[in-house]
N, C-alpha and C positions, 0 to 999 in steps of 0.2 A: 737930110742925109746924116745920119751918124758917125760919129769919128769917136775914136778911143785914144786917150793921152793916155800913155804908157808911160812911167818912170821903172829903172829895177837898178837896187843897188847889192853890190855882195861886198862884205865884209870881214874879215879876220875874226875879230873882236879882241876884247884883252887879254884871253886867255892862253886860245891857241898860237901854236907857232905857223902853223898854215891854214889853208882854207881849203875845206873839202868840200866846199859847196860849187852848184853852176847853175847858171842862171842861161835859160835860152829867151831873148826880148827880140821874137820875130825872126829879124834875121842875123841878132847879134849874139855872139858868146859872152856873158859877163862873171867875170870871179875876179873878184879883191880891186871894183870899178863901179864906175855907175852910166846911167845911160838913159837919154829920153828920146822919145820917136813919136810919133802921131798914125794912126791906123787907118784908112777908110774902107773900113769891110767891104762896102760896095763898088771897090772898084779892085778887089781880090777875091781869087779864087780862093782859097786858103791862107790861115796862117795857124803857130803855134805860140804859144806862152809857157816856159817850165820852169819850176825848181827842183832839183838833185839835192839832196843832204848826202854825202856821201859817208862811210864808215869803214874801217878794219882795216889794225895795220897802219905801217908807217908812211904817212903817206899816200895810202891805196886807195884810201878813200875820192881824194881827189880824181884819180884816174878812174874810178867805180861811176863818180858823177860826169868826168867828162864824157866818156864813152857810151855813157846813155843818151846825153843831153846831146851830143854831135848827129848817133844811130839814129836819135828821134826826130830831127829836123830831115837829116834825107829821105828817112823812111817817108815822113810824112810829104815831103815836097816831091815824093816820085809815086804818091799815090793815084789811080786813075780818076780822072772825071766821071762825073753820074753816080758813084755808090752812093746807094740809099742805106740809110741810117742803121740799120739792120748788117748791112755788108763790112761798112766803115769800122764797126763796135767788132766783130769778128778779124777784122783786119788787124786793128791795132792790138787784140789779145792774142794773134799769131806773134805778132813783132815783137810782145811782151817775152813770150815765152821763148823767142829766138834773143833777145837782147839777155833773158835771163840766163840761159844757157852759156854765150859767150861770155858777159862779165864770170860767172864759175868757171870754166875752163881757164880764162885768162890768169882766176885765183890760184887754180892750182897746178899752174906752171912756173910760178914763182912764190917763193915760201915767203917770200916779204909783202906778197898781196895775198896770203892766205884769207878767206872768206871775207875777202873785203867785197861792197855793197852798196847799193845807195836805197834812199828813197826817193819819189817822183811824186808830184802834182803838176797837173797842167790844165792852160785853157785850150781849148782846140775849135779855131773856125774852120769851116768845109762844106762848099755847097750852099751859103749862106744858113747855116746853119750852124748851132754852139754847143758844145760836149765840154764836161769836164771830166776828167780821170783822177784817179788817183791810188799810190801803191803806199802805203807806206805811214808816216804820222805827219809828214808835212801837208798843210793844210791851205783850204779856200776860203774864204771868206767872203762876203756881200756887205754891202751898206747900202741899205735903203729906205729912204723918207728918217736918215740921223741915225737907224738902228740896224746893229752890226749883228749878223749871222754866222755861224760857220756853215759851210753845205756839207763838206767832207766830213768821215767819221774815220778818227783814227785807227788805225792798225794795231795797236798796242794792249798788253796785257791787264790791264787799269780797265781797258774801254770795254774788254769781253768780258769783265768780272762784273761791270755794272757801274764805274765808278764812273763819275764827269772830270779829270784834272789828268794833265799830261804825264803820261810814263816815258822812262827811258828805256824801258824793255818794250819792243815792236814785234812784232808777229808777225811781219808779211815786208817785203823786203824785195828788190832785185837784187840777184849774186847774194852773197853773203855765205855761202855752203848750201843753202836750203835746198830742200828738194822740189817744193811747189813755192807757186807765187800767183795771186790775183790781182786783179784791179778794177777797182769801181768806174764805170762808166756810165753818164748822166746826161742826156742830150736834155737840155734846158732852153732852145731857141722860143719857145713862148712865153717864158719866164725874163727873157734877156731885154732887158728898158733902158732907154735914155734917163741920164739921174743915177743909174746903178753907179756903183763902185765893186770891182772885186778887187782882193789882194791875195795871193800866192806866197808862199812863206815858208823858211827853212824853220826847226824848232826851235831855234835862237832867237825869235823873236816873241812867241806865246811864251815862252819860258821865264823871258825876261818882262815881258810887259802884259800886265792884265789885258782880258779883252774889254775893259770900259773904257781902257787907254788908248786903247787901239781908235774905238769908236770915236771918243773926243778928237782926237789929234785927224782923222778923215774929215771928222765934218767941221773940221778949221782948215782944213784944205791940203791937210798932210803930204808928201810923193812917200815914193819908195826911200830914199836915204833918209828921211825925217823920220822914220820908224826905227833903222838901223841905228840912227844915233841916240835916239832914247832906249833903245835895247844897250845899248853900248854906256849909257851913262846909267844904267840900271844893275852894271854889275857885266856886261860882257864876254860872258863862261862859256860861251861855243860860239862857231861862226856864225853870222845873221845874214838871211838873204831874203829877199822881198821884192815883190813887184806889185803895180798898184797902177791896174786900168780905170780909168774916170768914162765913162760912155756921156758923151755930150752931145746936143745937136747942132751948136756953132764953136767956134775958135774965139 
């Protein structure tokens, strides 16, 4: 029977004066905290795993991440039984595009959240079954048999041009004024192994720490806040948020 050790820590960092990130760990909210819990898929219907990078505005950001991150736990915890993979993947691009629409309206009912937005990545079990999403530049990652992956492709103007390194100009966003918005969606349940590792992450943490860093510091047995603090002792220019399932088969 598999179990998933989950850690997720969210961050400030040194720069900023707030934290517009949020972090959803199952069933907990986390920003500017950390948190461990233990998973047993097999005796759950469902769960979720996310991070929001939030943006624009004073402030708004934070509220662009909550309000996604909150919308996406219920949506998902009030979704039906039985959808097959096919239905599920249509489901969550309806919620995209209704989550998109309110963070915008929300924007532009207050000039001080004008096109503020966040980004999304998550894991998503359902059905015994495993999806990943993703809207934005915050990113997934795998570690398997020592060697670290990303599975997400960024959203950003860097990555439609061709290049391999992170931009801070994104092309694909919830809220932020846009008019469209997508999201990658990946069902990976035959791919999903005991030994895996994946990590979820604000861009506060690829930014600040190579991914060989990344990969060393997993396969010494890293959690979620051991990433955050070496992003943070790396120079800590934007929030850092991260979470890091371990799929195990004993405790």
């Amino acid at each position: 029977m598999n179990k998933i050790v989950l850690t997720a820590a969210s961050r400030v960092g040194n720069v900023r004066s707030n934290n517009e990130d949020m972090i959803l760990a199952f069933d907990k909210y986390v920003r500017s905290d950390i948190h461990q819990t233990v998973l047993a898929p097999d005796n759950l219907d469902r769960f979720v795993v996310a991070v929001a990078d939030g943006m624009g505005g004073h402030n708004a950001g934070e509220v662009a991440s909550e309000m996604v991150i909150q919308n996406l736990k219920f949506y998902v915890n009030d979704l039906p039984k039985g959808m097959t993979s096919g239905e599920l993947e249509e489901g969550m691009n309806e919620w995209l595009l209704s989550i998109h629409q309110t963070v915008n309206l929300r924007g532009r009912s207050n000039k001080t959240m004008s096109e503020m937005g966040t980004t999304l990545v998550a894991l998503l079990f359902y059905g015994n079954r495993y999806f990943w999403m993703n809207c934005g530049d915050s990113r997934l990652y795998r570690l398997r048999d020592g060697q670290l992956k990303q599975l997400t492709t960024d959203h950003s103007l860097v990555n439609e041009d061709g290049e391999k390194k992170h931009s801070n100009y994104i092309t694909n966003c919830i809220g932020a004024g846009c008019d469209d918005v997508y999201m990658d969606m990946i069902e990976f349940t035959s791919d999903f192994h005991t030994g895996d590792v994946y990590v979820l992450c604000s861009d506060g943490l690829n930014d600040m720490v190579p991914d060989i860093i990344i990969e060393r510091m997993l396969n010494e047995g890293a959690g979620a806040n051991d990433l955050c603090e070496e992003a943070i002792a790396a120079g800590g220019f934007d929030n850092v948020s991260v979470c890091v399932l371990r799929v195990v088969d004993q405790l």
